[in-house]
N, C-alpha and C positions, 0 to 999 in steps of 0.2 A: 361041914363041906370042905374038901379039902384042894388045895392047889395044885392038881395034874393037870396032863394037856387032857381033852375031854376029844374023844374020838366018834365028833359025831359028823357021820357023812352024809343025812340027810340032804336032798339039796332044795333048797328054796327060792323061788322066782322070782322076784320084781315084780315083773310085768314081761309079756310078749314081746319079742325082736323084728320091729317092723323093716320091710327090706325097702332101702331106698332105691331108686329108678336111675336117678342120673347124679351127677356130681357138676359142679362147676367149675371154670377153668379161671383161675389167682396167676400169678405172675410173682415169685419174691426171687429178689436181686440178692445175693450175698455180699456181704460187704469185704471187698478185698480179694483179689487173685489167689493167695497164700490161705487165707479161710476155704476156696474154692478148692484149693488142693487138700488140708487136710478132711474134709466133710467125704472125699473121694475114698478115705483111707479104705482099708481091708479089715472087716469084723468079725466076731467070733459069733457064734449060737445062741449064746445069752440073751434073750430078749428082754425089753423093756414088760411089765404086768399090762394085760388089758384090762381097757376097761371093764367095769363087771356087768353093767346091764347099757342098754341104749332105748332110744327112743328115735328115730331117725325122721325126720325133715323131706319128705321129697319133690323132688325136682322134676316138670314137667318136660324138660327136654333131654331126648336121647340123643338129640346130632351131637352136642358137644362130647359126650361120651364117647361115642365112635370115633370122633375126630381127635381123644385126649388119650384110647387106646392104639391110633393108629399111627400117631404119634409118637406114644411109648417104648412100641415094635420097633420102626423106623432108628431112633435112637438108639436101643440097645444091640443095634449088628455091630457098632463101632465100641469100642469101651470109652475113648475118649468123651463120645457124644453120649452115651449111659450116661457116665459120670458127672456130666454138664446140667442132663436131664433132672438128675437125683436132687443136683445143689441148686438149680435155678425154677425148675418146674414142678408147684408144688402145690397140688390140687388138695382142696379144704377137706377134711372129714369132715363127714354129716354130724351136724348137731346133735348133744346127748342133752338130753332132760333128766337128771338124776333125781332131783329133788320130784318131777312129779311121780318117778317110777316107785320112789320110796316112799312118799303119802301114801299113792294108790296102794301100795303092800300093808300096810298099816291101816285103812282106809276098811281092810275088808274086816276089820277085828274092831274097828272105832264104837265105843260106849260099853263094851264087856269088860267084864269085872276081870280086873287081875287077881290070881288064887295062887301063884306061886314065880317067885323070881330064882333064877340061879344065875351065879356068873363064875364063872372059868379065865383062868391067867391062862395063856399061852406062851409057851418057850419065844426066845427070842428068834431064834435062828429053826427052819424046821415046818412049824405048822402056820397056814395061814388063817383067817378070819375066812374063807371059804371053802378052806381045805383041810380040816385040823389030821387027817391020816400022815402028812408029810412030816419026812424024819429028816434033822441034820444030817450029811454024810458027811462033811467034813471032820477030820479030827478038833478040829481050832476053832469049828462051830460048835461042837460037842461039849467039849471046856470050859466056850463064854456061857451057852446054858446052863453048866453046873457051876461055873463062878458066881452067877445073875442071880438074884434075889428077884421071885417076880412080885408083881405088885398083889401087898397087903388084898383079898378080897374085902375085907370091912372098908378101906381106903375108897373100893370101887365103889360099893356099896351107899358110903357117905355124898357122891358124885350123882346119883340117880336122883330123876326128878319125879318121880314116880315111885311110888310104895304098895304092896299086897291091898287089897279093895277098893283100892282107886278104880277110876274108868280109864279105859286106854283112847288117849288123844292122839290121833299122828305127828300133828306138829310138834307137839313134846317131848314124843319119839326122835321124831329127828333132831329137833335141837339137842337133845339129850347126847347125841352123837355126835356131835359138832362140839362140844364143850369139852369130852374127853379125849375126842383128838386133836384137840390144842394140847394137850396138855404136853410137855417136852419129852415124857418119858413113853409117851405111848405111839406106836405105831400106827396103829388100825382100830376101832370096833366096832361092831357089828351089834344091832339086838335084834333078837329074831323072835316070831310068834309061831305060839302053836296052838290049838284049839283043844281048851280041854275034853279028854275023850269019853268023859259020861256028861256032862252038864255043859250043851249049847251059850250059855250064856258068861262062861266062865273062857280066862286064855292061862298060860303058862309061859313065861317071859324069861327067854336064855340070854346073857350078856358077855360076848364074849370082847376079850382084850389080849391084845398083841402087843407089850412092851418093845419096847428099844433098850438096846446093853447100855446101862445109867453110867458106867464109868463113862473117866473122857480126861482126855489133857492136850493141851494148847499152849502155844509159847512164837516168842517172835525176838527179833535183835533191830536194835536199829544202832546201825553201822557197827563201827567197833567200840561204844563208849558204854552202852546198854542194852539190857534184855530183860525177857521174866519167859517165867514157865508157872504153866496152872493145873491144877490138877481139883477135877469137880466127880462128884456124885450128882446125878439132877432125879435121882428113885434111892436116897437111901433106907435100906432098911425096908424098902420094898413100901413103904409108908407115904410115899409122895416129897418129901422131904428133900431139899435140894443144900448140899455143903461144897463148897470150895476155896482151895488157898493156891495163893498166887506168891510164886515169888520176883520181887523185882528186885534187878540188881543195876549198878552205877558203878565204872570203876575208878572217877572222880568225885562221886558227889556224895555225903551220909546220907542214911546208914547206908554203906558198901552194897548190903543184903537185905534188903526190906523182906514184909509181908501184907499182903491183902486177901482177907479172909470174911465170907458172907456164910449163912445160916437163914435159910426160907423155909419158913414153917406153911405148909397149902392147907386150904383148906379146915381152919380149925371150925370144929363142931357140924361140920355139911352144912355152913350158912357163906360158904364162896370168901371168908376172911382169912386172909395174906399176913404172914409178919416175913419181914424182912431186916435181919442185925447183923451188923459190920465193921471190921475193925481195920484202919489203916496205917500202917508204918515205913513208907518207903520215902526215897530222896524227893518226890514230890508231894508227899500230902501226909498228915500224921491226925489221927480223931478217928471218930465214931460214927456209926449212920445208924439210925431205926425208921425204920418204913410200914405202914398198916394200911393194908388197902382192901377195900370193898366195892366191888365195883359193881354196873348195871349189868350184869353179865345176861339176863335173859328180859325181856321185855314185864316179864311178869315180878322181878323183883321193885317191890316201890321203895325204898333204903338206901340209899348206899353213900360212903362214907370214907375218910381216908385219912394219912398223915405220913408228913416225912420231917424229921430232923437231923439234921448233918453239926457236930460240935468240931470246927476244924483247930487243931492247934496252928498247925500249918501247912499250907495248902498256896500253891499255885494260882487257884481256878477257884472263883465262886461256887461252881458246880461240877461235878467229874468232869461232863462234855460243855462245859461251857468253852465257846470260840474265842471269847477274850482272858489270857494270861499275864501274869504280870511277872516282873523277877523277881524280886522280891516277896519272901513268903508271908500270906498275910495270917491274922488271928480272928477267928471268925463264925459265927453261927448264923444255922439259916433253918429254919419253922416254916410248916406249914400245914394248917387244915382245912379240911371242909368237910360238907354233907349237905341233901341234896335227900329229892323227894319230888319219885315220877309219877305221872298221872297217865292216864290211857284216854285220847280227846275222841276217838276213833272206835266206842266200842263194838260196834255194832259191821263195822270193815272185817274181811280178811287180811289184812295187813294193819297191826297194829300202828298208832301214831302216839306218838310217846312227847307230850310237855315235861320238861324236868325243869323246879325251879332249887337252885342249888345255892351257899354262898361260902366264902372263902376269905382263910387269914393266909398272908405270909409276910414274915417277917425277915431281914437283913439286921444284923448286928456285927459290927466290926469292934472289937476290943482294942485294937490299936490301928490309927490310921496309917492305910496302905501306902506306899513308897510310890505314887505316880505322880504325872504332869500336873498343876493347879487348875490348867483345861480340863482334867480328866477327873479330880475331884469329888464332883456331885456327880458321880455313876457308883461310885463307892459310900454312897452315904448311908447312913444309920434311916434305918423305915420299914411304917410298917403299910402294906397294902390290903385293906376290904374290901370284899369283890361280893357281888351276888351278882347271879346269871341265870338267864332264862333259854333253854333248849329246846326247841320242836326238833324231832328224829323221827326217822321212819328204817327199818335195818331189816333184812331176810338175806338168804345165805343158798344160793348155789352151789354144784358139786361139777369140781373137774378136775384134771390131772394135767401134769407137767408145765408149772405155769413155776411155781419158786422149789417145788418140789422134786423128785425123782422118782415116778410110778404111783406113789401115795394120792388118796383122795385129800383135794384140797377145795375148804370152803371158802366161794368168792363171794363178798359182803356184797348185798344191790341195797340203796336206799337213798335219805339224803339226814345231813345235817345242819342245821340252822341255830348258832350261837350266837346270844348276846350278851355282854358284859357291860355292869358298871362299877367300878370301883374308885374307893377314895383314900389317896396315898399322904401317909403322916409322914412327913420326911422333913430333917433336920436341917435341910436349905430351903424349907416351905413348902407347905402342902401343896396339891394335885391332885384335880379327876382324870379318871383313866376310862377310855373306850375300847371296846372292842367287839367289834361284828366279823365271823367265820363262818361260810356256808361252804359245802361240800354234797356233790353227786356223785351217785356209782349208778356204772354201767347203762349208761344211758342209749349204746347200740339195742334197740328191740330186736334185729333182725337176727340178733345174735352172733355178729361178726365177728366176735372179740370184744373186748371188756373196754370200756371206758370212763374214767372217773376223773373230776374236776374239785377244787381247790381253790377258793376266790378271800382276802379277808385283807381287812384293813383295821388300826389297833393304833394306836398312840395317848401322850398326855395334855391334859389342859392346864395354863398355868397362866396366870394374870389376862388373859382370851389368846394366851401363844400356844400352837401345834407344838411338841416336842418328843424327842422318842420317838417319833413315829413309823409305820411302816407299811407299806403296802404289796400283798404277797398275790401270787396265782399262779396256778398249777395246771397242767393237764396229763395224763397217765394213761397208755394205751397199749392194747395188750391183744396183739391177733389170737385170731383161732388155731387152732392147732392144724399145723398141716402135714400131709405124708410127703418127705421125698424118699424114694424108694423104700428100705426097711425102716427109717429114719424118723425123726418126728421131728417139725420145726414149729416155732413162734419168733415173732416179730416182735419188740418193745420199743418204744418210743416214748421221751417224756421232756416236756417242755416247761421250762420252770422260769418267774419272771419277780426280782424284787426291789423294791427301791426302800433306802432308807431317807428319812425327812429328819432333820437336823438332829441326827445322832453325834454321838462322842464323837472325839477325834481318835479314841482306842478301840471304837467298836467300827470293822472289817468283815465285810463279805469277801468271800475264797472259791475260786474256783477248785482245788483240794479237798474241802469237807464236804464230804456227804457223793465223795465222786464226782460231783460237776462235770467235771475231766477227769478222766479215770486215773492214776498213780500222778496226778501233777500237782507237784511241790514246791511250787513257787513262792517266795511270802516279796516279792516286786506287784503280780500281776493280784493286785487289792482294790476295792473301792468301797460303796455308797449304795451302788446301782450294779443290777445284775441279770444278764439274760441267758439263758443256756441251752440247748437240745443234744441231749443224749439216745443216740439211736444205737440198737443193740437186734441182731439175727444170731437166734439159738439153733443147736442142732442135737438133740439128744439123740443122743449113740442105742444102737443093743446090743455093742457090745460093752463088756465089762474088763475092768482092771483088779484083778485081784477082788472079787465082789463087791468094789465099786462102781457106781455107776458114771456112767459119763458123759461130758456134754460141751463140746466145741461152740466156741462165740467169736463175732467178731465186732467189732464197733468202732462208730464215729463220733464222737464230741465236740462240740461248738460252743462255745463261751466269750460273752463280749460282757467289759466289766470297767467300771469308772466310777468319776465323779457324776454326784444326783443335781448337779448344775445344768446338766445338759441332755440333751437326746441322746437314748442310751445305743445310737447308731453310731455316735460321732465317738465312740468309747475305743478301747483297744480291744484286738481279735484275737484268738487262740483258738484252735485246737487241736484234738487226740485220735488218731487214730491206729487200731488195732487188733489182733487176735488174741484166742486164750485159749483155755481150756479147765474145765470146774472135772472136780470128782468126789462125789458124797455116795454114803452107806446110807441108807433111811433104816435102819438095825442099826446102828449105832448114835447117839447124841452128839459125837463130832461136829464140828462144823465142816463147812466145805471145802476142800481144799480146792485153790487158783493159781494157775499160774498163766499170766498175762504178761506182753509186749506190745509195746506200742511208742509210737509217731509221733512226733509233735514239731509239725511243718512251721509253724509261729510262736517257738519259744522263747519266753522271757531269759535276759540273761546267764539268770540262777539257775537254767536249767539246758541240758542236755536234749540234742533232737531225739535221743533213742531211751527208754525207761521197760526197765525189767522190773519184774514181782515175782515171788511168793508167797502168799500169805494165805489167811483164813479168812473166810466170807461167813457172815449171820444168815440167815433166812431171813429177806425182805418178807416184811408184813405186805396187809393190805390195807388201804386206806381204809378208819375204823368207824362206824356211824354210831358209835357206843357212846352216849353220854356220858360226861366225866365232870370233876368238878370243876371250876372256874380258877384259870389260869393265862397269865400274858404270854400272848407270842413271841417268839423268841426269834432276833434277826440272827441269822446266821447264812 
């Protein structure tokens, strides 16, 4: 079988397109005059992809209809009052159901024997997963397709959860599709059925796949003293295979010219097993990393398993992203395993419930004591921690678009998760038990408003009957529906985050800085214990395009109140951010996203300036994940 684009124009249906009746009338406020003017801009013909199938929701009242077109009219005789309309009045699109349109499609073929699979790569630029006749026009589209190695077919192959005489399951079908487009190099897939044409009881299983261009490079400067540039493979050799080296540079600090360089082996043997090897040399950190990981990836695997080792010579930071650093470079190794073995308590549900009972080593070794305060001492100590942990989960996976995406199908996790830990810490200033209980919901709006997902967890140690360590976290994540203003598509995000630590170090700091709290705020004044924040964010994805990027105007308001855990975390100090941007990602490409943001800060700390400019690169926010993992301490940050 070989790797062309396959020109098949058959077209296949979900399910029927119900028409909805009326629509309901939402209200969303832009945040900022300035957001209001550019959301107004002037767009090209480039649309955003629609959706591909729907299911619609409808609504028994037409007044509001009449009253939300008559209103539409009214507005658009002025351009002014158009433009007002477009960015403040922004009535919901109907509800899709993806997930049940694509059971249903599968549903019709459920218990027949699979008698032949085929799968097809598709160019990167050109054909899509529902169109394979489309050709690149571009010259520079044309290039990247004959530059691209598309992906290994045996690569895809190893990926199916499903083999020739099996019975075909819908849910597996779909999960099946949800696994490979996670995956960083792929765009789209599709698997589609066909009924074999002599023998009723047999199907014919096509899988098609849409790559992303694997190259990619990234790089950044901070001020005039340093920088790095990266340059990554994440599909080499068309094999799933992910290679990159980074270089960092310092133009006071050795080596002048570093390097950091990873090798991710996917997938080895089609059992979902990860290695991950790494080599570091730059002004901050010099050692090795090995990582192997197996994870619960589908409900139906009962295994999973993992490890990571970091040998630092010299290193900054216990951990890459660990929050606390010290100056002085330490020497230092850090271990850790687990495994872990799920049960299904639920068999007989349409929604699996998954016990996972798991346990876990990690260990801290410091070769030479670190150069800190005598306060600060036993956070640096020599130990080792034992953990086993018990997880009830519950996880299924929705399909929508433009939520971290641009046009791409993206699956929203619905479920919950319930962690509990105990472990017992061998540590060189005297042992300690360690607690920790973590629950999590997703999407708990049924009516389907938008997405909402919760975060609750408390976690610290016991040491002669004293609380220590300790921490108490919650979270809430919310995510509107997708609405139209005029050609336009907006979302709302909102996320309200709340922590307190209990008699931590005096070197361990919560930031309003990490993790965005406050969008580009860089303050190391405005620190504490205690920590409260709400990050509100109104998107506007564009159809128009920048150079076959896509685009998408933001505006935002941030709020953070941050102190000592002595007191009401009212009576603390105030800040915040506010501000506009503008994001622009290729989904054809594995680039990250590029951003450029300004913004406000009406109550800034000293150290900082009322006015903060950016450019930089954005990851693709995950979703909050109900995937059992193995047993691991919270981390304040």
């Amino acid at each position: 079988m070989n790797n062309k684009i396959l020109t098949f124009k058959k077209t296949y249906s979900l399910a029927e397109v119900k028409k909805g009746e009326t629509v309901k009338l939402k209200e969303f406020i832009i945040i900022g005059i300035m957001l209001l003017a550019l959301v107004a801009g002037t767009t090209t013909n480039a649309q955003i992809p629609p959706l591909d199938t729907s299911v619609i929701i409808q609504s028994p009242n037409l007044q509001q209809e009449h009253f939300y077109d008559s209103l539409e009219n009214r507005a658009n005789r002025r351009k002014l009052t158009g433009w007002l309309y477009d960015a403040i009045i922004t009535p919901p699109r109907p509800y899709v159901d993806k997930k049940a349109l694509a059971l249903d499609y599968f549903k019709d073929y459920e218990g027949k024997i699979i008698a032949e699979i085929e799968i097809n790569a598709l160019d990167v630029f050109g054909p899509t997963c529902t169109d394979t006749t489309k050709e690149a026009t571009h010259w520079a589209e044309r290039a990247a397709n004959t530059i691209h190695t598309k992906s290994n077919l045996k690569t895809i192959r190893k990926l199916l959860l499903f083999k020739i005489g099996d019975e075909l399951k819908p849910e597996l079908m779909y999960e099946n599709e949800r696994i490979i487009r996670d995956l960083p190099y792929i765009k789209d897939v599709r698997i589609y059925v066909e009924q074999d044409p002599v023998y009723p009881g047999l199907v014919n299983v096509l899988v098609l796949t849409k790559d992303r261009f694997s190259f990619g490079v990234s790089g950044g400067v901070n001020g005039t003293s340093s920088g790095d540039l990266e340059i990554y493979n994440r599909n080499i050799f068309g094999i799933g295979h992910e290679v990159s080296v980074k270089f960092v540079g310092h133009v006071e600090k050795e080596p002048y010219l570093g390097v950091e360089t990873f090798y991710n082996i996917k997938n080895i043997g089609g059992r979902f097993l990860d290695i991950r090897l790494g080599y570091l040399n730059t002004y901050r950190r010099e050692g090795f990393v090995t990582e192997v990981t197996k994870p619960f990836l589908t409900q139906n695997i009962k295994w999973g398993y993992g490890g990571y080792s970091a040998r630092m010579y010299r290193t900054d930071r216990i951990a890459n992203n660990d929050p606390v650093k010290v100056e002085e470079p330490m020497n230092l190794s850090v271990n850790y395993l687990w495994g872990g073995r799920s049960f299904n308590i639920s068999p007989q549900r349409e929604n699996i419930t998954e016990l996972v009972l798991s346990t876990g080593i990690n260990n801290w070794n410091y070769f030479d004591d670190p150069v800190v305060a005598p306060e600060n001492s036993h956070f640096f100590a020599n130990h080792t921690l034992y953990m086993a942990s018990l997880t009830i989960s519950q996880r299924r996976y929705i399909q929508d678009q433009l939520i971290y995406g641009y046009g791409i199908t993206e699956d929203i996790p619905e479920g919950f998760k319930n962690e509990f830990i105990y472990g017992y810490d061998v540590n060189e200033f005297g042992d300690r038990h360690y607690l920790h209980f973590l629950t999590s919901n997703g999407n708990l709006l049924l009516s389907r408003r938008g997405y909402l997902f919760t975060t609750a967890g408390i976690s610290g140690y016991l040491k002669d009957g004293h609380f220590e360590e300790g921490m108490i976290q919650g979270e809430v994540n919310f995510i509107s529906k997708l609405h139209t203003a005029g050609k336009k598509r907006v979302r709302t995000f909102a996320d309200l985050n709340y922590t307190l630590g209990v008699r931590r170090f005096d070197i361990e700091h919560l930031t309003l800085g990490d993790r965005d709290h406050i969008r580009s705020f860089g303050s190391d004044i405005a620190i504490g214990k205690q920590r409260l924040n709400l990050k509100l964010e109104h998107v506007v994805f564009l159809p128009a395009q920048f150079y076959k990027f896509n685009m998408a105007i933001f505006g935002f308001a941030d709020f953070g109140v941050i102190g000592s855990n002595r007191q009401l975390i009212f009576k603390q100090d105030y800040y915040s951010g506010v501000g506009i941007g503008i994001r622009l990602h290729n989904e054809n490409l594995v680039f990250e996203t590029f951003r450029l943001r300004l913004a406000f800060y009406p109550f800034h700390p000293d150290d900082m300036s009322f006015i903060g400019f950016s450019l930089d690169e954005q990851s693709k926010k995950r979703f909050i994940s109900f995937e059992p993992t193995g047993p691991i301490p919270m981390r304040f940050e």
